[in-house]
C-alpha positions, 0 to 999 in steps of 0.5 A: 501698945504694939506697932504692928507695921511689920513682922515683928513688933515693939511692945511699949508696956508702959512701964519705963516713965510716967508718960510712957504709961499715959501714952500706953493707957491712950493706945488702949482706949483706941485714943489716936493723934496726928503722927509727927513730922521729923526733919530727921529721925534720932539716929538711936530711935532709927537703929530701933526700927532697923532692927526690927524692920519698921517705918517711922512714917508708918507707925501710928502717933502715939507709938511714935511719941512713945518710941520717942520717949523711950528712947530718952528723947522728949518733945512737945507738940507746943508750935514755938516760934519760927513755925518749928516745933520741939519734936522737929528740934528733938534732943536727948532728954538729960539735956531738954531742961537746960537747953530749953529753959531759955527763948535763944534755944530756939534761935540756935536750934533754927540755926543749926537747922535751917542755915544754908551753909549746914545742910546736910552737914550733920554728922551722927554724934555716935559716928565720932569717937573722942580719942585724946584732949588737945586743948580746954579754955573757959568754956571750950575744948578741943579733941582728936576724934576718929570719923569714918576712919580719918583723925578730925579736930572736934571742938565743943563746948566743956561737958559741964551740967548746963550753959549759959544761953550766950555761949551757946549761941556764940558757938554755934554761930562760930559753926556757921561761919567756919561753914560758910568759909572756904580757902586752902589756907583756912582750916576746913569745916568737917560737919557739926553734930549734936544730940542736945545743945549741950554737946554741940560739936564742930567738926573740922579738919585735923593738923598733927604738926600743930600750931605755928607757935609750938612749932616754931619753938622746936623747930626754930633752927630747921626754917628759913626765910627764903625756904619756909616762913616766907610762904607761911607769912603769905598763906596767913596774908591770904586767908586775911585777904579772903576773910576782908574781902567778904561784904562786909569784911570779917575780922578775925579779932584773935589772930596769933601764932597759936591759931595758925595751924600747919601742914605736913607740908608746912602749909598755914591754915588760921583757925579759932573764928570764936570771937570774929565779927563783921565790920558792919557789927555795932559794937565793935569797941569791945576787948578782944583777942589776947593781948600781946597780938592786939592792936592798940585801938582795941586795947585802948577800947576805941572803934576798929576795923579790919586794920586790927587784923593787920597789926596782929599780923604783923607781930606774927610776922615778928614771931617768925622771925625771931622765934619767940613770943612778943616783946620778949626782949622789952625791959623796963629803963633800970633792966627789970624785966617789963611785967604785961601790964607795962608792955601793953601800956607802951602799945598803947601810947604808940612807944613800943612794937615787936622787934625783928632779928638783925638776920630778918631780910630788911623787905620784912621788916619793913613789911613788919614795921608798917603792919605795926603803925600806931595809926590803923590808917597807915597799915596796909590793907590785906591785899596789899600786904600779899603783893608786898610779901610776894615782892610786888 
């Protein structure tokens, strides 16, 4: 089968798989299909055609779907739901089994596809080059990536064999909603790419000074109130105003030292949307966040709002005053050390808050102290908490 839209040709023998060949055999019997409708050609399938000055939309269908597959693409012209077909959606093949063995991957596929806030925020996966690890958890990992010349942050899923159709899911709509922020001190959203749903990666803006905790562990003794920490405590303030102020709000659920992440400039930027949520979600019972910044309300497994923002805020508040990670100084009445277990215990019934230095400027301590209330009701709101930190 040749493709003889220009002045030099592909020859597609047949030879490379099984369907290759059937698609070969049809050509031969001078058999003809629509051609395929692409939202977007793959970008290996397009060096393809640059190379040897052809038109995709010019080809015949069955060179089309032969290029297609051997290119290590597969595809299907099976209508799915939403009206999208699988060539619309197409992916690299190694991946087609695990990613479409279940109904949600159409759904994510959809997302990445059609949401507003990711058109034409798609970056080449061969555009990125994946330099050194920063971070791995349970079914994520972060990268210092190269784009166009710049250093990135590249956040995406572990490259294991296959993944649970909820993770998944769960980190592209993390994606669409970094898109869909936009403040000076929220971490910026790059682009997403993809070549199957296996390899979904966000890109997103690089910090080299790293995050608030490590920083303030090797550089405790170079900062002050009055010159840096109170205008980091602002910016987070800040991005928690923008973050509640949305309708409904959205609640970060995981805000701590280490998603704080800092300029050159010293300038906060909170981060890690994974396991945000809107007010308005319906099971907004569940434990969440890491618990030594978690409000009691959420550890008890009760009802909570935005307010639980606030309680985190205020024991980072207590980190950049004291420099050291929560309740480090809480020891059980015989001077034992308290084991975790113990210390959120003590959250929980309303006996223990984190602590601020004799040194704290007595306005942020009170401003700490009622962030922290047992009761969600007698926290301040975000906005409220940003007149207070500027002197209001």
């Amino acid at each position: 089968m040749s493709t003889d839209s220009s002045e030099e040709s592909i020859e597609l023998d047949g030879s490379s798989s099984d369907l290759a060949r059937q698609l070969f055999y049809r050509a031969k019997a001078n058999d003809s299909v629509n051609q395929l409708e692409l939202n977007e050609v793959p970008d290996t399938v397009q060096s393809r055609l640059d190379e040897l000055h052809l038109d995709w939309n010019k080809l015949p269908g069955l060179a089309q779907r032969a290029l297609l597959w051997d290119s290590g693409f597969g595809y299907t012209e099976d209508f799915t739901a939403s009206s999208y077909t699988a060539a619309d959606q197409t992916i690299q093949f190694p991946g087609y089994g695990e990613d479409y063995a279940s109904s949600g991957s159409n759904t994510i596929m959809k997302l990445l596809l059609t949401s507003e806030f990711l058109l034409g925020r798609r970056i080449p996966l061969e555009s990125l080059t994946f330099v050194k690890a920063l971070s791995k958890g349970a079914s994520g990992e972060v990268w210092v990536c190269d784009y166009a010349g710049m250093e990135v942050a590249a956040k995406r899923l572990l490259q294991i064999k296959e993944h649970k159709a909820e993770d998944v899911n769960e980190f592209a709509q993390e994606i669409e909603l970094n898109a869909s922020l936009e403040h000076p001190n929220i971490g910026a959203f790059i682009g997403v790419s993809w070549g199957s749903l296996n390899n979904l990666t966000m890109v997103i803006e690089y910090f080299p000074a790293g995050d608030l905790q490590r920083y303030l562990k090797k550089n405790a003794d170079l900062l002050s109130w009055a010159r840096d920490k109170i205008h980091m405590a602002i910016g987070v303030a800040q991005a928690l105003e923008y973050l509640h102020g949305h309708s409904p709000p959205i609640i970060h659920r995981d805000l701590k030292s280490r998603n704080v992440l800092l300029t050159r400039q010293l300038e906060a930027k909170v981060i890690d949307f994974g396991i945000s949520r809107s007010r308005l979600d319906s099971t907004m019972t569940g434990g969440v966040g890491t618990p030594f910044w978690t409000a009691p309300e959420i550890l008890e497994g009760r009802r909570y709002t935005e307010q639980a923002d606030i309680y985190s805020f205020g024991v980072v508040l207590s980190e950049l005053d004291t420099a050291k990670i929560p309740f480090h100084d809480f020891k059980l009445v015989d001077g034992k050390k308290a084991k975790p277990f113990h210390i959120l215990q003590e959250v929980m019934i309303g006996t223990l808050r984190p602590s601020f230095s004799e040194e704290c400027p007595p306005r942020i301590r009170r401003v700490g102290v009622v962030c922290c209330q047992h009761d969600p009701a007698r926290r301040p709101t975000a906005a409220s908490l940003v007149r207070m930190l500027q002197g209001e």
